[in-house]
N, C-alpha and C positions, 0 to 999 in steps of 0.2 A: 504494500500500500504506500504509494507515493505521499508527497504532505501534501498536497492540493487535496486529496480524498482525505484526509486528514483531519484536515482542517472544516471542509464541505460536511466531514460527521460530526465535528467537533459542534459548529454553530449552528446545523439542523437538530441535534439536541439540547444545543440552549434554547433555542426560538420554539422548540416543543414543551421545556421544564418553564417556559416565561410566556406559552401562548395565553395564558388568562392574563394575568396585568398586564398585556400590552392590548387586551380587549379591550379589557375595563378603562384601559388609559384615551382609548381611542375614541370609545362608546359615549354616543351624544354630541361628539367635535363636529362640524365642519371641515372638512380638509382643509378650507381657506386660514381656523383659526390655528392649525399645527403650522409650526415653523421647519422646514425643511429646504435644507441648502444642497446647493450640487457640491458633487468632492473637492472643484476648485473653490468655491466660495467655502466651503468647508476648511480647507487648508489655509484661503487670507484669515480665516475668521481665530484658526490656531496658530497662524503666523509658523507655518510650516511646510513643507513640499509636500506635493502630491504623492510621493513614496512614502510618506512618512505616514499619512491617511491613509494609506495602501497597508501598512505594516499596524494601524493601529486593530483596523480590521481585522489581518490577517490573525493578530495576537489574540486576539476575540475583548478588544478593550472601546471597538466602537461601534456597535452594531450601524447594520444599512438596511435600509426600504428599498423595494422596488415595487411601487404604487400601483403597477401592472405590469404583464408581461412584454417584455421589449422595450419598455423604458428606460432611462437612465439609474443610477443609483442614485441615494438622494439621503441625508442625513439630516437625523432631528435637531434642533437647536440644544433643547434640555441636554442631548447624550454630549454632544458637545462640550456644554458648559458642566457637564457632569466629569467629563474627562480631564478637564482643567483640575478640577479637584483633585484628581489620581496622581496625575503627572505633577 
């Protein structure tokens, strides 16, 4: 098993151990009122390269949305400013 499979089982099991609170987190929003940035504005907003967004991911320290299929990825502002906190 490669790390990309790895990794792909590492975060389809967090996103299965977290599918209720990110229901309940969701539940009743408007899409307009969640704040979600692309990975470049994601990366001005942590004042960091786009590999470094890439590696926060990969570490499983940022999770990402994809809103539908074949859309862009797209990150929450909270996980963001949550991540601030970590780092």
């Amino acid at each position: 098993m490669d790390l990309n499979q790895i990794f792909k089982q590492h975060f389809k099991a967090w996103v299965e151990d977290h599918a209720d609170e990110l229901k309940a987190e969701f539940k009743g929003k408007a899409i307009s009122e969640i704040k979600f940035l692309s990975r470049a504005e994601a990366a001005e907003y942590l004042s960091v390269s786009l590999s470094t967004i890439d590696n926060y991911v990969r570490w499983g320290l940022l999770p990402k949305y994809k809103p539908k299929k074949g859309t862009f990825t797209r990150f929450k502002k909270e996980d963001l400013d949550n991540l601030l906190i970590k780092i």
